[in-house]
C-alpha positions in Angstrom: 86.6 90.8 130.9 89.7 88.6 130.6 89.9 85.5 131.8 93.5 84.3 131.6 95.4 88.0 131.8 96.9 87.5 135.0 98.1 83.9 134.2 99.1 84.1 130.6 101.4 87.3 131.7 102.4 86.1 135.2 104.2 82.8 133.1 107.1 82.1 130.8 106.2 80.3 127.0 109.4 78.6 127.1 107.3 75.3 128.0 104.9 75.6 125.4 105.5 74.2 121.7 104.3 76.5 118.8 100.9 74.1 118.0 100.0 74.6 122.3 100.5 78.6 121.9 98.4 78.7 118.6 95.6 76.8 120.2 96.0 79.1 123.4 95.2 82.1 120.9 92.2 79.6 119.6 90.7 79.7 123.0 91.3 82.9 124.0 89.4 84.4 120.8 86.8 82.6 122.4 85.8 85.6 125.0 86.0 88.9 124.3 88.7 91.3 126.4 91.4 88.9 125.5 92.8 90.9 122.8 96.0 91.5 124.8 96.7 88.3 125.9 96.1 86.7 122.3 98.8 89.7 121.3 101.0 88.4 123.2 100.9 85.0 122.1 101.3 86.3 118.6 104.0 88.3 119.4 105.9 85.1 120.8 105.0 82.9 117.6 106.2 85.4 115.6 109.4 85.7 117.8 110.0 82.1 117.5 109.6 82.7 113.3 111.5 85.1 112.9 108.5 87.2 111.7 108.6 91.1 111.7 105.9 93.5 111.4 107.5 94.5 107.8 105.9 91.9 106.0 103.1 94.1 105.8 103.8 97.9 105.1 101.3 98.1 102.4 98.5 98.9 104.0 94.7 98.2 102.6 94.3 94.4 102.0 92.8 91.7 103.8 95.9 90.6 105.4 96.6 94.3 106.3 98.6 93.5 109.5 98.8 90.1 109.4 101.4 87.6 109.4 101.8 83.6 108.5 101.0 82.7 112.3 97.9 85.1 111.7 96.9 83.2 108.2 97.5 79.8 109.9 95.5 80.4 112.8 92.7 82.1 110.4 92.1 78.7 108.1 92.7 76.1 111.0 90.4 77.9 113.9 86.8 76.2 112.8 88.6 73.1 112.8 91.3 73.5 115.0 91.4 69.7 116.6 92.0 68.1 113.4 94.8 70.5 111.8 98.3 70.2 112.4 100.2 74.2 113.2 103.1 73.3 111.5 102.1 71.3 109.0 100.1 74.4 107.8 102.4 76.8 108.5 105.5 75.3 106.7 102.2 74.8 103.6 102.0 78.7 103.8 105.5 79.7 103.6 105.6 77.3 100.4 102.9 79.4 98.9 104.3 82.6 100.1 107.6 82.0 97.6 105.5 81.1 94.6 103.1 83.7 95.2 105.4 86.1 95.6 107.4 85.4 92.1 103.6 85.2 90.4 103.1 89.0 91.8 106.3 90.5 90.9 105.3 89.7 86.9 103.2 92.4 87.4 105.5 94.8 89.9 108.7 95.8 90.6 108.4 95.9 94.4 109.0 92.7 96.7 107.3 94.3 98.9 104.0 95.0 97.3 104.6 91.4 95.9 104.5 89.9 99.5 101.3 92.3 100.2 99.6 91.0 97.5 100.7 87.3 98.2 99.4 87.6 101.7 95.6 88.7 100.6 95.2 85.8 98.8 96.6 83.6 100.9 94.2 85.1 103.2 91.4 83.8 101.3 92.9 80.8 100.2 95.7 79.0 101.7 96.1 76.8 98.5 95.6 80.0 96.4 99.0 79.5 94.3 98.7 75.9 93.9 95.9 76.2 92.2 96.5 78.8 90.0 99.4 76.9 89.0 97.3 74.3 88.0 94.9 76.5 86.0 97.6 78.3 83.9 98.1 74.9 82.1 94.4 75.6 80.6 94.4 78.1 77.6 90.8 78.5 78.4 91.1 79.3 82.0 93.4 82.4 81.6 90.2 84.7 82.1 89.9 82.8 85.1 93.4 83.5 86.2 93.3 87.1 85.7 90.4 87.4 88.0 91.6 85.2 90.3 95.2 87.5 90.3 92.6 90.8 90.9 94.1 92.4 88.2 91.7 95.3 88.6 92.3 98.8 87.3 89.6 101.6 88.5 89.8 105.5 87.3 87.7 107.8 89.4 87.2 111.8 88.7 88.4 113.7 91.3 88.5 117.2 90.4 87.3 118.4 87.0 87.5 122.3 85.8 87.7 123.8 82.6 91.5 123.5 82.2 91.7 120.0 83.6 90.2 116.6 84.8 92.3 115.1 87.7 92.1 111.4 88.2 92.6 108.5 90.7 93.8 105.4 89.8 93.4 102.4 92.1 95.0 99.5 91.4 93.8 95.8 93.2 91.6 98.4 95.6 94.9 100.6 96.2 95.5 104.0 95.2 98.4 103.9 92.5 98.6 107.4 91.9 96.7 110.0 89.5 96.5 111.3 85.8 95.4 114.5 84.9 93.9 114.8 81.4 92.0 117.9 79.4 89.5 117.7 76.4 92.3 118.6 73.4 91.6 120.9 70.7 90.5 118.2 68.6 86.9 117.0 68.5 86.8 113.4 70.6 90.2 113.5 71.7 91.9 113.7 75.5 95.0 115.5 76.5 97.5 113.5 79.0 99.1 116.4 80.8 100.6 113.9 83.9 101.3 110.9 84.7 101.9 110.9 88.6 102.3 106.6 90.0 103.5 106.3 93.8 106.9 104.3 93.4 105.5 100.8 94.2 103.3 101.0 91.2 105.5 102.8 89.0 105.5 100.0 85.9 104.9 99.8 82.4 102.3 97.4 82.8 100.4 99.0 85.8 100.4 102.7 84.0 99.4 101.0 80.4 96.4 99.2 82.0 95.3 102.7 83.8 95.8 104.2 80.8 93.7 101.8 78.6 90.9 102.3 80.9 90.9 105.7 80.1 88.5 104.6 77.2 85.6 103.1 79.9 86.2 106.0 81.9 86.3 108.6 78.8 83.8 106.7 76.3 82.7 109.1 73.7 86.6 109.9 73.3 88.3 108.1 70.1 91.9 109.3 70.7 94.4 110.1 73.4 97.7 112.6 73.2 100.2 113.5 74.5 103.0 116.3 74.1 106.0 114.2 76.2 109.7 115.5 76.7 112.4 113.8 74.2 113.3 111.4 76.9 110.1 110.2 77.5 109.2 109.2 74.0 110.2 105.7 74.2 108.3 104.9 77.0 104.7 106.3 75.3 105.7 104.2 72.4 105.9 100.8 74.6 102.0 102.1 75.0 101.4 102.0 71.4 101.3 106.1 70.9 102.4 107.0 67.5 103.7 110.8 66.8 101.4 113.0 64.8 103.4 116.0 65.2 107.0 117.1 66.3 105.3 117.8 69.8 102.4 115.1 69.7 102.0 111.3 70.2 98.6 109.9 69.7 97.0 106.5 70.4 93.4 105.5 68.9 90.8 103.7 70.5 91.3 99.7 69.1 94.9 99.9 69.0 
C-alpha cells in the first residue's frame, strides 16, 4: 500500500529544491506500492534537467531506462545523509561527456555512445576518471579493454547443409548476423553475408566479429570471401588478400 499517494499528488513541487525531491524518492523506495509516486518525482527532476526519455533508446544494459537523476539516486541511496544531489549530479554529467567521446572510438552512433556511457556509469560513477588514469599505464591496457566490455560473442543459430547463420552480440547486444558455408577447400569458411544493424555498422565492430570467427570456427585455417567490386576495399581494411579474380582470403595469424 502507499503511504504518501494522496499527499505527494494532491501538492505542487514548486517548494521543493532538487536534493528535498531526491530524498523524497529515497524514502519512498522505502515501502513498496510507491512506484507511482517515486515516478512522479522522477518525472519532475528530470523536468527540472531538462532530461528526456531519449537518452536511452538502446535497450539491454544496466541503465536500460535510466537517467542521470536515476544514476545519482542509485550511488547516493545507502548513504544518502552524507551525499550532496548536486554535487553528484553535476560529477555525473562530467563523466557523461568523457565517457561518451571514449565510446564513440569504437562507434559511430552518439546514441549507442551515451547507452554505453550510462552502463558504466551505472556501475561506477567515477568510471571514466579512472580509466583515464589507467590509459597512462602501457601495462594496464588489458585492463582497459575489459573495463570498456569490449566483448564480441558469435552464436550458431541455424546451421544446414548450404549454410551456417550466425548471431553476433556485441557488449551483450545483438549487432547483427553473418552467414558462412564450409568452402570447397579443405579447412576453409565461406562469408556469404555480412548483415550489422546500423548502430554497429563499423569497421572495427565487424573486424572484431569477424576475427572471432576463428574461436567460434577452430579447426578452420582460412576465411573467403567472393565480394562485389565496390566492396573490395573494405575486406582489405580486414587484411583479406585476393586469391582469385572472384576470391579474397584471410589466414588464421594474420
Amino acid at each position: 500500500m502507499s503511504h504518501t499517494n494522496k499527499k505527494i499528488y494532491s501538492e505542487s513541487f514548486d517548494g521543493y529544491s532538487n536534493d528535498a525531491l531526491a530524498d523524497m524518492i529515497v524514502n519512498l523506495s522505502r515501502y513498496e506500492g510507491n512506484e507511482e509516486d517515486i515516478q512522479s518525482v522522477k518525472n519532475e527532476l528530470n523536468k527540472r534537467k531538462g532530461i528526456t526519455e531519449d537518452c536511452n533508446k538502446v535497450k539491454g544494459g544496466l541503465a536500460d531506462g535510466k537517467s542521470i537523476v536515476d544514476i545519482a539516486i542509485h550511488h547516493g541511496k545507502d548513504s544518502w545523509a552524507s551525499i550532496q544531489f548536486e554535487s553528484l549530479e553535476q560529477q555525473l554529467k562530467k563523466q557523461v561527456e568523457k565517457g561518451v567521446k571514449v565510446e564513440m572510438e569504437h562507434t559511430d552512433s552518439t546514441e549507442m555512445a551515451l547507452e554505453i556511457t550510462m552502463d558504466h556509469l551505472w556501475e561506477d560513477p567515477k568510471y571514466y576518471d579512472k580509466l583515464s588514469k589507467m590509459e597512462t599505464n602501457e601495462s594496464l591496457k588489458p585492463m582497459i579493454k575489459r573495463m570498456l566490455r569490449e566483448e564480441t560473442q558469435l552464436k550458431i543459430t541455424d546451421e544446414t547443409p548450404e549454410s551456417i547463420s550466425i548471431l553476433v552480440e556485441y557488449n551483450g547486444r545483438n549487432a547483427g548476423i553473418i552467414m558462412v558455408k564450409p568452402a570447397n577447400a579443405e579447412k576453409t569458411l565461406e562469408i556469404l553475408t555480412i548483415n550489422f544493424k546500423p548502430d554497429y555498422e563499423t569497421i572495427y565492430i565487424i573486424n572484431e566479429a569477424v576475427k572471432s570467427l576463428w574461436g567460434t570456427f577452430k579447426e578452420i585455417n582460412s576465411l573467403i570471401v567472393a565480394p562485389k567490386p565496390e566492396g573490395i576495399a573494405f575486406w582489405n581494411k580486414l587484411g583479406f588478400t585476393r586469391i582469385s579474380p572472384n576470391y579474397l582470403i584471410l589466414n588464421r595469424g594474420h
